[in-house]
Structures are given as C-alpha cells and as structure tokens.
C-alpha positions in Angstrom: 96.8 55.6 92.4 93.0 56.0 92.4 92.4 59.5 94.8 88.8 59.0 96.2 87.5 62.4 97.0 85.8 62.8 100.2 81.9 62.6 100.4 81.6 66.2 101.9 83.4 67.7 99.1 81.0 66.3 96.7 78.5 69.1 97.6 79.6 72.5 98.8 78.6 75.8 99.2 82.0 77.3 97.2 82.4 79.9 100.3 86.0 80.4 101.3 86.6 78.8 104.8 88.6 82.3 105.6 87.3 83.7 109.0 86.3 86.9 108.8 88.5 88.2 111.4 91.3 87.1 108.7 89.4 88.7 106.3 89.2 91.9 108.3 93.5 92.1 109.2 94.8 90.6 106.4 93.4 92.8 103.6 90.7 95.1 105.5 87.9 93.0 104.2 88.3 93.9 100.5 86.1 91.2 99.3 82.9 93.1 101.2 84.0 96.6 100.0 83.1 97.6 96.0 85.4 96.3 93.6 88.1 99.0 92.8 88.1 98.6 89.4 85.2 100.0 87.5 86.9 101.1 84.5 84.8 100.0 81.2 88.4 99.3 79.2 89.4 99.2 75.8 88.8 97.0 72.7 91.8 95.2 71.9 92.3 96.3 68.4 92.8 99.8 69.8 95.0 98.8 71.7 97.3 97.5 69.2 96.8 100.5 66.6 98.0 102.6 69.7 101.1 100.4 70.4 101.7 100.8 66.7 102.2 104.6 66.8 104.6 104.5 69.9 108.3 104.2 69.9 109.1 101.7 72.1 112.2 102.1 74.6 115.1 100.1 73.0 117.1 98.7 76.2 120.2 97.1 75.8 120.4 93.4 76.2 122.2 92.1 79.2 125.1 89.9 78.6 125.7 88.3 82.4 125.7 85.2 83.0 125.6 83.4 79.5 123.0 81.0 80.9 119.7 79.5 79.9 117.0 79.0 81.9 118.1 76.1 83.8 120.9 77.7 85.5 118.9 80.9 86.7 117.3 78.5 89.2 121.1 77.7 90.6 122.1 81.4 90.6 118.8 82.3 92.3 120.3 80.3 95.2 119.0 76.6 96.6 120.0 74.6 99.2 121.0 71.5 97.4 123.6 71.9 94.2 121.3 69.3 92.0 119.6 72.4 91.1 122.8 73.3 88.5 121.7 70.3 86.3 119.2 71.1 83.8 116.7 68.1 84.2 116.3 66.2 81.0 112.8 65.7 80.9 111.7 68.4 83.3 108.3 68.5 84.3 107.4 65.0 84.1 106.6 64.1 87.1 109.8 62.6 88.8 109.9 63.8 92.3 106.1 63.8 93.0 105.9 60.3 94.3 104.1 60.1 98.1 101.0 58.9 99.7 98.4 61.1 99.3 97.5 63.5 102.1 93.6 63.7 102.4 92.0 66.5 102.8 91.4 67.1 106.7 90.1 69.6 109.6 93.4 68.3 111.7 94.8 70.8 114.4 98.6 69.9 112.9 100.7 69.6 110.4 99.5 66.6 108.0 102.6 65.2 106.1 102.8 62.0 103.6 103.6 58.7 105.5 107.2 58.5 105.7 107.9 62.0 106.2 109.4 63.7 108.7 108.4 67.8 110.3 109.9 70.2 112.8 109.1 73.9 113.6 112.1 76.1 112.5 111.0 79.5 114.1 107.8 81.1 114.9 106.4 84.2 116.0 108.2 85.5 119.1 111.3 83.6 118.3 114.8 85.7 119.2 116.4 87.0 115.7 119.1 88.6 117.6 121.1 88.1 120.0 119.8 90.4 122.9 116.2 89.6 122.2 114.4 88.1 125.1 112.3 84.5 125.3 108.7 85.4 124.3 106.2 86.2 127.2 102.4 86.4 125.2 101.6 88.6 128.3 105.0 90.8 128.4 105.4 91.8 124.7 106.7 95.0 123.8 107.6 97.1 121.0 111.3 97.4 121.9 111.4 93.1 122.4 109.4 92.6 118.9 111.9 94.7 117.3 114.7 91.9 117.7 112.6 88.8 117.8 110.3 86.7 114.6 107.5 88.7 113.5 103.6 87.9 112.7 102.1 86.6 109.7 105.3 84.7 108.1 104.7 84.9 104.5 107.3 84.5 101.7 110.1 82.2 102.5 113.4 82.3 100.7 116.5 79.9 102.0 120.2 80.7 100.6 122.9 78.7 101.0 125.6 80.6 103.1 129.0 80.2 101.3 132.1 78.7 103.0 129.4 77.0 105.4 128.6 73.1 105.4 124.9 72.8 105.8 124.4 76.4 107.0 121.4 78.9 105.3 119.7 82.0 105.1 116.3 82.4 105.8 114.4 85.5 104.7 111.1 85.7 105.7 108.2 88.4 105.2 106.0 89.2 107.3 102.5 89.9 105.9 100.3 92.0 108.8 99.3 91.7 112.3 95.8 89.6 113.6 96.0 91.7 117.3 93.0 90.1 118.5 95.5 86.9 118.4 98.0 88.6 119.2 97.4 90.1 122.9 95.5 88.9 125.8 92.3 91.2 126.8 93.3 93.2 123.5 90.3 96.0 122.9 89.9 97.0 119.2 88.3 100.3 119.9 91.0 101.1 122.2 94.4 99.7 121.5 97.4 100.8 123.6 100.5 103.0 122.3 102.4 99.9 123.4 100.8 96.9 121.3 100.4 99.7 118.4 104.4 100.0 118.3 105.1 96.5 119.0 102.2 95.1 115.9 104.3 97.8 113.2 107.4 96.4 114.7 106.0 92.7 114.2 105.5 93.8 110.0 108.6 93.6 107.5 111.3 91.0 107.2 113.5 88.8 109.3 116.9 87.4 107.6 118.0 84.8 109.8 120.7 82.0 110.1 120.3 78.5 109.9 122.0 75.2 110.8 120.8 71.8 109.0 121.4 68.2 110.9 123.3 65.9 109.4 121.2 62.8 108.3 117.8 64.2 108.6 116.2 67.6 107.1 115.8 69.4 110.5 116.9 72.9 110.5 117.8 75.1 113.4 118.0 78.7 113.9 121.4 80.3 115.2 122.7 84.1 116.0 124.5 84.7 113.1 126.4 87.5 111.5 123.4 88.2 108.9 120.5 88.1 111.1 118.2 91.4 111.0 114.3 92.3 111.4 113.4 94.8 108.8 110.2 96.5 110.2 107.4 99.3 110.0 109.5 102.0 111.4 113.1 100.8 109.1 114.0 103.0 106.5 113.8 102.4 102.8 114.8 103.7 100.0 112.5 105.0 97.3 114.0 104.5 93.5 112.5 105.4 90.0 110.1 107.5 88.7 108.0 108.3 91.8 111.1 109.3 93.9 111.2 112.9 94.9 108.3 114.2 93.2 105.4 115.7 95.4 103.1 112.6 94.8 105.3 111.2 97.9 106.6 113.7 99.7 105.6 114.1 103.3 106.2 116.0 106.2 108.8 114.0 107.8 110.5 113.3 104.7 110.2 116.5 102.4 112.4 114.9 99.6 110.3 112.1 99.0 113.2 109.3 99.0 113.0 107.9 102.3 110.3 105.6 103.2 109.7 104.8 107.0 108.8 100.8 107.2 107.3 98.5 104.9 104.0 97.1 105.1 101.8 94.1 104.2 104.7 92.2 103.2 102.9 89.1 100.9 104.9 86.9 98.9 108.1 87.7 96.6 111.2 86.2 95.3 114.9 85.3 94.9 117.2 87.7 92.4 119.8 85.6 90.4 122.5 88.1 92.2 121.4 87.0 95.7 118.8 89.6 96.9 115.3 88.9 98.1 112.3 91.3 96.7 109.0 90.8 98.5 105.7 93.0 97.6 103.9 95.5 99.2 99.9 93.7 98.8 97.2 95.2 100.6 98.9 98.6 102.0 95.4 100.8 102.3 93.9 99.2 105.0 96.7 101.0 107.5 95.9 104.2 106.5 92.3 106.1 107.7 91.0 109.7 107.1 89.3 111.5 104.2 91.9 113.3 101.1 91.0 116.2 101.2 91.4 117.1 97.0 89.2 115.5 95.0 91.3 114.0 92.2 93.3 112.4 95.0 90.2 111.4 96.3 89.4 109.7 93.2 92.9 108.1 93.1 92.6 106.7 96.1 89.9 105.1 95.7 91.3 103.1 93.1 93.7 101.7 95.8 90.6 100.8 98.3 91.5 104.1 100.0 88.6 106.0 102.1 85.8 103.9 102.2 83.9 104.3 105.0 85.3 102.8 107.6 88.5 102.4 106.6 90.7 102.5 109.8 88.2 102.6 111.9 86.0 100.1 113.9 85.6 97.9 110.7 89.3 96.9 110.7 90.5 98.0 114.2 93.6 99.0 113.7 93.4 102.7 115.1 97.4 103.6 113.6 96.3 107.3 113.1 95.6 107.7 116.7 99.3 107.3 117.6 101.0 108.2 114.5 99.9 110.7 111.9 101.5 109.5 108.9 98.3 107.0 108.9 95.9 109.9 108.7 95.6 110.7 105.1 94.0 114.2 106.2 97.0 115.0 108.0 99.5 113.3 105.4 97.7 112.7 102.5 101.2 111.5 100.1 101.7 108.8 103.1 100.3 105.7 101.3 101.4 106.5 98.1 105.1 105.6 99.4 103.5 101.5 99.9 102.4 99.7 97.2 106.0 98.6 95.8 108.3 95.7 95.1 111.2 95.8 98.0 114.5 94.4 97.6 116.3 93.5 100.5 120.6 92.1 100.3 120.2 90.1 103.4 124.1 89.6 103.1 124.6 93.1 104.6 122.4 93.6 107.7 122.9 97.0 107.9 122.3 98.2 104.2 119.3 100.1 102.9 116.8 98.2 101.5 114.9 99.7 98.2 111.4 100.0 97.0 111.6 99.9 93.2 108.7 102.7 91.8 110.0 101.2 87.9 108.4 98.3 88.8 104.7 100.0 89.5 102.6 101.0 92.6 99.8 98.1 93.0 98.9 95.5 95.1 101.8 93.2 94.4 101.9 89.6 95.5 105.4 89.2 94.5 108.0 89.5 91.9 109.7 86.7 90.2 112.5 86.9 87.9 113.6 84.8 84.9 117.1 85.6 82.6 117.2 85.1 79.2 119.3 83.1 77.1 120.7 86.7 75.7 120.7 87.9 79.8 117.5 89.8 79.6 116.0 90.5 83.0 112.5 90.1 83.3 110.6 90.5 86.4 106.6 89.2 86.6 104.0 90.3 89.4 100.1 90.3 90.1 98.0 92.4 91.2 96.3 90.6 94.4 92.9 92.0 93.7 89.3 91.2 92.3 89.1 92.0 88.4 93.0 93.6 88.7 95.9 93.0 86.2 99.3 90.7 85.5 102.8 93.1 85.0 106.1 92.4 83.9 109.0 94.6 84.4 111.8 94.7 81.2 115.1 95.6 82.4 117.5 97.3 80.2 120.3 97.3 82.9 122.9 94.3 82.5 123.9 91.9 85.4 127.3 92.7 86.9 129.2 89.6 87.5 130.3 88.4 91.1 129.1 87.4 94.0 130.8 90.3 96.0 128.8 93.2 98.1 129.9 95.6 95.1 128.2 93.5 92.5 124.9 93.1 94.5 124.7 96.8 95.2 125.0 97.8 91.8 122.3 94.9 90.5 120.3 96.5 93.0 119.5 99.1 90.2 118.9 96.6 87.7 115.3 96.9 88.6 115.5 100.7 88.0 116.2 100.9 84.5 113.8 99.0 82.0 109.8 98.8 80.6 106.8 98.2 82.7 104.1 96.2 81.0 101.0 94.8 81.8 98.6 91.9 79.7 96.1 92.1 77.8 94.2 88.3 76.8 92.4 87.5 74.0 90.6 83.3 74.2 90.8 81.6 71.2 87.0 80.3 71.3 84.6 83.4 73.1 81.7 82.0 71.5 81.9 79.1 73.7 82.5 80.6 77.0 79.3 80.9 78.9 80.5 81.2 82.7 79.7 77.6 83.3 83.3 76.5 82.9 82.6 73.7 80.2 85.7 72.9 78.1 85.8 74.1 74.7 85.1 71.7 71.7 89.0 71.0 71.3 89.5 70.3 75.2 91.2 73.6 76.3 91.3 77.0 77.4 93.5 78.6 75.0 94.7 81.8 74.1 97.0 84.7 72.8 98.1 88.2 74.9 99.9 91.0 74.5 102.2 93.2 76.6 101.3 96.9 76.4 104.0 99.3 77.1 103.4 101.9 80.4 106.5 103.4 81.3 109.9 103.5 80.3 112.7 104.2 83.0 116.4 105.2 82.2 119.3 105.0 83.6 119.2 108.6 85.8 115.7 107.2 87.1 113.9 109.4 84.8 110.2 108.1 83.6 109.1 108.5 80.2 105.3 107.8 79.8 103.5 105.8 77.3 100.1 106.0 78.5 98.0 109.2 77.1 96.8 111.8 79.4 99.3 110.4 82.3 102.7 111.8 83.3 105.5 109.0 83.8 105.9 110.1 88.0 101.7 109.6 87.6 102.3 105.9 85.9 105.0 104.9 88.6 102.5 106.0 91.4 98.9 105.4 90.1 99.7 102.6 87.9 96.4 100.7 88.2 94.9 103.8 86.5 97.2 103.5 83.8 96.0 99.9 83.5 92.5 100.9 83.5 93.2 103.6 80.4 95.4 101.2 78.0 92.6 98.2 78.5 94.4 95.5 80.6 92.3 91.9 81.0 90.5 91.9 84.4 91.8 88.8 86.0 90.7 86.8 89.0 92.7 87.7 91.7 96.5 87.3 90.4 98.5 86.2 93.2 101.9 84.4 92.8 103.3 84.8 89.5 106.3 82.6 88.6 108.5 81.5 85.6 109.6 77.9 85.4 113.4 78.1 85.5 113.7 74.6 83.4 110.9 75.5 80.2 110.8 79.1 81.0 106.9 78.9 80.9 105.6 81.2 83.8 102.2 80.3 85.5 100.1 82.3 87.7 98.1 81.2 90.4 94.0 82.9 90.1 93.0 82.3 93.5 89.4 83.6 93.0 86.5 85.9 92.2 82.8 85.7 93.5 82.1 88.7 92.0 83.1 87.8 88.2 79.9 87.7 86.0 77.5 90.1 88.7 75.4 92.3 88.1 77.9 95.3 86.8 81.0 93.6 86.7 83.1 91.9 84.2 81.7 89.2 82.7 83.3 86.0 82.0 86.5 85.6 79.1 88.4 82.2 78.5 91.0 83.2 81.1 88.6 83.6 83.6 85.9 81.0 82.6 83.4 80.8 85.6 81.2 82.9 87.1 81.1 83.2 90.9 84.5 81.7 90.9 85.2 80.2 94.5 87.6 78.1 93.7 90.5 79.7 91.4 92.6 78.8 88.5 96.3 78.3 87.7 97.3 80.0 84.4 100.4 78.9 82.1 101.9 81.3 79.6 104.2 80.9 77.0 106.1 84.2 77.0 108.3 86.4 74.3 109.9 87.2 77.2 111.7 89.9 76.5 109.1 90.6 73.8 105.1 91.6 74.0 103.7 88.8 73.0 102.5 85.2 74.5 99.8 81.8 74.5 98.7 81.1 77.4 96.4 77.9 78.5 94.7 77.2 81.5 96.9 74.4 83.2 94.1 73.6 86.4 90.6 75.1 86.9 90.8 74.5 90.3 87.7 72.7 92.4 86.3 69.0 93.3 87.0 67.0 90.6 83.8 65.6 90.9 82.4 68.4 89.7 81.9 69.3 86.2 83.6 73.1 85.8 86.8 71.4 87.4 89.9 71.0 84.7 93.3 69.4 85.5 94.9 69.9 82.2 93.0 66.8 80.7 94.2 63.9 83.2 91.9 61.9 84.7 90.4 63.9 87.4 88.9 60.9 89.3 93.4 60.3 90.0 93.9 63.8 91.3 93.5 65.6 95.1 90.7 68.1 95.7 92.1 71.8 95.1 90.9 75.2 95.7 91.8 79.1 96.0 95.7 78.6 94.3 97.9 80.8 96.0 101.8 80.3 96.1 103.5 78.8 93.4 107.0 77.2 93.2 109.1 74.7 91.4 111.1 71.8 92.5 114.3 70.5 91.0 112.7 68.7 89.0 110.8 71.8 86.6 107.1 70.1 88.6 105.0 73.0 89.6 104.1 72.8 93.8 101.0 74.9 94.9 100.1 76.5 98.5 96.1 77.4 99.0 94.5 80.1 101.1 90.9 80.0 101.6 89.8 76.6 101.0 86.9 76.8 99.6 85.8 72.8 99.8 86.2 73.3 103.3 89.6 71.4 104.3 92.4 72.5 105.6 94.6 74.9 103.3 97.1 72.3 101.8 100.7 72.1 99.4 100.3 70.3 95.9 102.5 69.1 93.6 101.1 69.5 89.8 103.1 67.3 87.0 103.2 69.6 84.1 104.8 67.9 80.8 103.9 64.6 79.7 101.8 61.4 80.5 101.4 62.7 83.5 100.7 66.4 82.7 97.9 68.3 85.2 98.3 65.1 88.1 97.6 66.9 91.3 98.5 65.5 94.6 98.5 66.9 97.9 101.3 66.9 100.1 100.4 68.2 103.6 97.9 70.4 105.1 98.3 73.1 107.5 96.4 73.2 110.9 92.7 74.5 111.4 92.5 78.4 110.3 95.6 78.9 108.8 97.2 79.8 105.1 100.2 78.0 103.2 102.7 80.1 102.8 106.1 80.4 101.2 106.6 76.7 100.0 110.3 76.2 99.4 110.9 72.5 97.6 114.3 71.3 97.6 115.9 67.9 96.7 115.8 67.2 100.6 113.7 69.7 102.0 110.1 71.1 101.8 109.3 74.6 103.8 106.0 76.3 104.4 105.3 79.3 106.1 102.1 78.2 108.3 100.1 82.1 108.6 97.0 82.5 110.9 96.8 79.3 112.7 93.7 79.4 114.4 92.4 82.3 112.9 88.1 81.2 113.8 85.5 82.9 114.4 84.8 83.5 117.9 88.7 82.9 118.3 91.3 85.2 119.9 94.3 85.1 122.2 91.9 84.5 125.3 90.2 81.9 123.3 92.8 80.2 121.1 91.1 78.5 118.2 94.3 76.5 118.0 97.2 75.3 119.9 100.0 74.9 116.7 102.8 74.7 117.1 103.1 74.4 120.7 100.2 72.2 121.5 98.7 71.6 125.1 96.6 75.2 125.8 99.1 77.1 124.3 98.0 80.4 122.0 99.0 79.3 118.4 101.8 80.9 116.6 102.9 81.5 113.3 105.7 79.7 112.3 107.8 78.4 109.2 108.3 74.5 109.6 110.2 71.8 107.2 109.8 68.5 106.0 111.8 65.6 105.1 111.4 61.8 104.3 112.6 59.5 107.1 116.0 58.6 107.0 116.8 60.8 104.4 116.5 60.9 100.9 114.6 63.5 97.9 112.0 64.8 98.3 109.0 62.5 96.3 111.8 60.3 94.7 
C-alpha cells in the first residue's frame, strides 16, 4: 500500500508541537535552559589504552533459567501464552497488517478501521477500595492517595496466575500539569492542599484487571494487589550511594530511606516478575542555591540551580511547604532521585528499591535481556540533550521460582554487577556533514564500546574505575563520570530496549535542536543532523555481556518526503510520517512498535509499527494517534491487545482546567484526563494478523 503523505507535512517548520506549559511541568523547560553537558571528552583511543590497564570485575555467570532470548519475553510476563514460541522468522513483518491511520489534529483516539478502543482507567479513577468517585472541584491529598494518579507513563500488564483473563497493571506516573489539574489553580500561590495531593498524584499504581470474553476490553477491579506508590512512600536506597553522606538528610540520617519517588518516565518488566521504572527529570522539584561550591558545580550537571529553578518559571513552589525541596535547607535531598526503582507489585505492602548500581541520571527506563549463559543485562538512556546510553552487568544469578522468596532475593540482582556506558565510533566521518545524506554504501554504520565505571559486589560495596572519582561519587554523580571517560553525546536517549527474539536492542533518539550550534557538539554518524527536530531510532548489535557492539541507524525519523529522512532503505514514498521516537516495544512477533512525543510535523503524537528483518525491513506504519496535546505513552502490544498510556491530553497553550483544551476521555465539556486505554480488532482476533 502506497502511504500519501499529507500536503502540510511537505513543508514544516521542524518545531516540536509540545506546549510550553508541558514543557514547563514535565521536565522544567530543559530545552530553554544551557545544555548540562559541556564537557570537551576524550579521544577514543585513550579511552581504550585506559580500559587496557584496568582489571575488569569478573562476575560470575548466571545459570537461571537455561533460556535464549526468545523465552525472556515469556518470563518477562505477557498477556497471551503465544509469546513462549520463539517466532521463526521474527521481525518480518507478520502482525503489522492494518489500514493506515493518517496523520490528524483529532480530539480522540484514531485507531485502524476494524479496531475496537475503551478507556481502562484514568486519572481520578479509585485504586482502592475506600477511595472516593473523582470530584475535579473536591480533590484532596488524602483522596489522591487511593485513587489513579497524573501523567500515566510506563505501562506494564502481568498475567495474574490461577486467574482466567485477569491482569496486573503497573502504571508510572510521570509529574503533575496543576494548571490542568485544579480549577482557579494560582501558580504563584499554590495551596498546602493541592501541594500534598499533586506529590500524592506522582509514583505508581498496581492495579487489577478483568478482560471480556470475546472482545479485548479490560476492566479495572479491587483486587488483592492493588497499591498507589507515591511522593511521600518510602523506598529503599541499595548500592554504592546508600548510607554515605552524599544522601544523607535530616529526616533520614542513615541515608537508606528515600521518601517518594519522582518523575516516574518509562521502565520495564524483570524476567522474575518485578517492574523497574526510572527516575527522569527529578531537578525541577527541587529550588534553592547549594551552598558549597563543588556541590554547586555538581549540581549543575543535573540542571540543578539555575535561575529560576522552583520558582515562577516552573511553578511548582514544593519548598514552601516542605523543606526537603530547598536544597539550602537539605542540600543531599535530590541526590536520593535520579535512580532506577523496582517495584514487586505481587506484595502491596513491600518496600520498593532504588538501585544506586545502576547510576544516578536522568533515566528513561531500564530494560532487561538474559543471556543464553543467564547473564543479566539491564540498558537505560539518559533523557537529555547531548547525554549518554548505560548498561548495567549483573554478576548476581537468577533464583528460580515464582514464589515471594525468589523475587525478593532477585530484587538484589540489580545490586551486584558493572555499570557501563557507550562510546561510538561511525564507520564513514568523512562523509557526515549534518545534512543527513546517506553514506556512499547506503547506511549509518558503526562500532562502540562499553567503558567500565563501577563495579559493585555482593555486600553493596563500589569499587571505582573512573580516575579521580570515588565509587559512592560514580553511583551518585554518574554523568560526571561519563563526561571524564569520554562517552558519545547522544540525541536525547529515551527508551532503550533489547529485542527478546534477535536480541538486537534499539534506542529511540527523540531529538536535539541544539546538535551542531554554536559551542556544542557537532554532528557524528550516530547523530547525523544538525538541528535535529525530528529524532532517530538506533539498532545495536550487542556483546552483551561483553564491551563491544555495531550499531546502524534503523529510521532517521521525519517526512519521507524530505531528503535527510531514512527508513532503513525501503521505499519511503510506502511508509507513515514519523517524528520525535519515544517509547519502544516489541510484539510477538520480534516487529519493533514506536510511541512519539513532540510531533514535530505537526500531527497528533501517534503508535508505529516498524518491520525490522527482511523484504520488508524499515516499513513504518502508523497505528493510532492520541488526542490534541497529548504524548504516547507505555505501548503494550500483545497477540490481542494494544495499550497506550494517553499523558497530557489537552495540554495547549492558553489551556487549563478552566479552559480545557480538550474533553478526552470523557467528551461533552468535560476537563480531559489522563488515562491508559486498549485496543482490539472487531470480533476478535491478533493484533495486525
């Protein structure tokens, strides 16, 4: 099928369509801020000569499960069991068969002809039992607390044993938009009340779920599991970092206990039936000036204490009501955010854990794949302008069982490994000029390398292997050890996934207006354009366990009508219109399925499903849209079922709760609401089959 793209995407002025009141909430306007990163970095061979001369930590392998890659996927829990056969030509394209969705400015939920959509909980929505109805006009703290938070982000859905049709879903909860959020709200002077009840609308919500027979509808129900996780829970701080005086505080003087967690973004499934979810953009909560310099300067790195910060400019005021957000007053306070959480939602009254191994940076996510040998490798971005790709090396192995014993002890696999992060090299620099013309041999192609920053053993005890830094200093400051060891300067790494059929692992690069300006990082294969509006999805062929991989670029994301657009060399007058890649996940099938924030051509944000071996390899076809201001979130893409987690509906300029800019999901002149929702064909049937 022939995809026309529309005449207004022909020309364009590459902005993002993101409001600036989005902009402002959701990361504290860190595009319009100075790019945290100004570290020069190193030349590559250095690099290498200074791997050469350490000892690298020598983890044992983990001998759990005896699987491949195709059965992580199963372990990692679906909804549908055709996920324990390994697909024989995975990739190809089987499952990606729908009309076309358009590209829109609908107020709704566009799905493909035949397809069927319901809302399965939104904002407001009772998690527990005792929670009342939502009232936009009566919220409090004390009602938020029990009922669906704000901002639904990551979506996970586990099949609850013993149970026909019956799930889990774990939901994160990415930050608060309180100019949506409550009627007559003033930013300069919010109210003790709506302060509580926003931190209270942060975190997690595990709830249960009941399918319908014959169609895909899900419904939710008070269940034994269901929880809200929010910005006044407590966590537990693991690793490295934990109880040293980088994040001890007043209220919590041994620097383990971590009230709440914040700016929940995307995250991931672990094959022993956790959920992790990342801490993204964390500084924007916290105001105030640190008071000692080289905390000052460390700070900084984070997007910490710029003028403004906490103030007016992103209206959120916390430090009025609660010191810990006053980094005068408790200056160690935002150096306990920043880290990859793991949550068992199979015990609602367990401690969840924030994983300090893993790094301290502005993580999208955390996605795991197993080795043939067991190996336990976990992958995460840094969501930021010129910021880096990780991967986390455990050393721990798996313990067998699905019992509450066996998940509380892989809790710690996380604990005990090597933290990473990439360095790329392109295979033709000389013909890289920022334009994004294809090399000579029709491809982006490279090589990387995984340099070595921190070792942790078993006790939780850090050993650095970065110069000059301490390994508590690596755990907490870990873009800084980045910066020293030369890491590649990527365009905004956001979701960062391994394919559970090919074990490849892509990465979605949502963008960079600021690559190739005036005294920033100029333009490398990886990152091929400058002013980048529009993003790009990178594939990696990864030594997993090992420091070495190829990667290509599988998309360059744009209007294929435009010349610096690449769909892995198919024939881009067949494919759907694509920008700002955000999300990634696979369907049973091994195809890659994308979710877009920011739409720079000026559509609604959309879900795409990308063919990646084969004939077929880089067709790209959209799937729905979400309604006028909002995100994609959390695409989950099952043999029956497709999920997205619809964020900031309505989010316009000149919008707010007294002036709805949209009326999802309710309709009529209702305020619009975040709110997960699932698809299905009519009458049943997979998914694009």
């Amino acid at each position: 099928m022939s995809l026309k793209p529309l005449a207004l995407f022909v020309k364009h002025d590459g902005a993002s369509s993101r409001s600036a009141v989005t902009c402002q909430y959701k990361c504290g306007n860190a595009c319009f801020h100075e790019v945290p990163n100004t570290s020069k970095g190193e030349y590559f061979g250095d690099i290498v000569a200074a791997i050469s001369r350490r000892r690298l930590f020598q983890g044992s392998a983990a001998v759990v499960i005896g699987v491949g890659a195709g059965s992580v996927l199963a372990a990692c829990g679906d909804d549908s069991t055709e996920n324990t056969a390994v697909e024989k030509n995975p990739g190809t394209g089987v499952g990606t068969t729908f009309d076309v969705v358009a590209p829109n400015k609908e107020d709704a939920l566009v799905v493909p002809k035949g397809y069927e959509q319901n809302v399965v909980i939104r904002w407001g929505d009772p998690v527990l039992p005792d929670a009342p109805a939502f009232d936009i006009a009566k919220q409090s703290a004390a009602a938020q607390a029990k009922q669906f938070g704000y901002n639904n982000d990551y979506a996970a859905l586990l099949p609850i044993a013993g149970k026909d049709n019956a799930f889990l879903l774990v939901v994160s909860h990415e930050y608060t938009t309180e100019t949506h959020m409550f009627l007559g709200y003033n930013p300069d002077a919010p109210t003790r009340e709506q302060f509580e009840t926003a931190l209270a609308a942060h975190g997690l919500s595990v709830v249960e779920l009941k399918g319908e027979q014959g169609t895909g509808k899900l419904t939710p129900v008070m269940g034994q599991y269901n929880r809200r996780l929010t910005g006044t829970s407590e966590f537990k701080l693991t690793g490295p970092a934990a109880g040293t005086d980088f994040v001890k505080t007043s209220v919590d003087p041994s620097g383990t206990k971590v009230l709440g967690t914040l700016n929940n973004c995307s995250g991931g499934v672990t094959p022993w039936g956790t959920v992790l979810s990342g801490e993204e953009n964390f500084n924007q909560y916290f105001a105030g000036v640190l008071a000692d310099p080289t905390a000052q300067e460390r700070g900084k790195r984070y997007g910490l204490g710029h003028p403004g910060a906490g103030q007016g400019e992103v209206s959120r005021r916390w430090e009025t009501f609660d010191k810990r957000f006053d980094v005068a007053q408790e200056p160690n306070e935002s150096n306990r955010f920043g880290y990859i959480v793991e949550v068992d939602p199979w015990d609602p009254t367990g401690t969840p854990v924030k994983h300090s191994a893993m790094g301290r940076f502005k993580h999208e996510s955390a996605n795991i794949y197993v080795t043939s040998d067991g190996t336990v490798v976990a992958y995460s971005g840094d969501d930021e302008r010129f910021e880096y790709m990780y991967k986390f090396v455990s050393s721990k192995k798996i313990q067998p069982g699905d019992t509450a014993a066996a998940r509380k002890a892989n809790m710690t696999i996380l604990d005990e490994g090597t933290l990473y992060v990439a360095k790329l090299t392109g295979d033709h620099p000389d013909q890289i000029d920022g334009t994004g013309k294809l090399p000579s041999d029709k491809g982006f192609t490279g090589k990387g390398q995984w340099i070595p920053l921190l070792e942790t053993a078993a006790d939780g005890k850090g050993r650095s292997l970065v110069d000059g830094m301490t390994a508590a200093e690596v755990a907490v400051f870990t873009r800084q050890a980045g910066d020293k060891v030369g890491a590649t300067k990527m365009d905004r790494p956001e979701d960062f996934e391994p394919n559970p059929l090919t074990g490849k692992v892509y990465v979605a690069l949502t963008n960079n207006s600021n690559r190739g300006a005036e005294g920033k990082a100029g333009v490398d294969e990886a990152n091929p354009r400058k002013s980048n509006k529009n993003g790009q999805v990178l594939e990696l062929v990864d030594d997993h366990k090992g420091t070495s991989f190829t990667w290509s670029l599988l998309l360059v994301c744009g209007d294929p009508a435009t010349a610096d657009t690449y769909f892995a060399g198919y024939d881009k007058t067949k494919v759907s219109p694509i920008s700002c890649p955000d999300n990634l996940a696979f369907d049973p099938h091994g195809n890659l399925w994308i979710s877009t924030d920011g739409n720079a051509l000026k559509s609604n944000d959309g879900l795409f499903a990308v063919v990646l071996e084969g004939d077929k390899r880089g067709e790209t076809k959209q799937f729905l849209t979400v309604p006028l201001g909002a995100e994609t979130c959390g695409p989950i893409v099952t043999k029956d079922r497709v999920l997205v987690a619809v964020q900031h509906p309505g989010e316009l300029e000149g919008a707010s709760a007294d002036k709805p800019g949209s009326h999802w999901p309710d309709g009529g002149a209702s305020v619009p609401r975040p709110a997960v929702a699932v698809v299905w064909k009519s009458g049943g049937g997979e998914i694009g089959v």
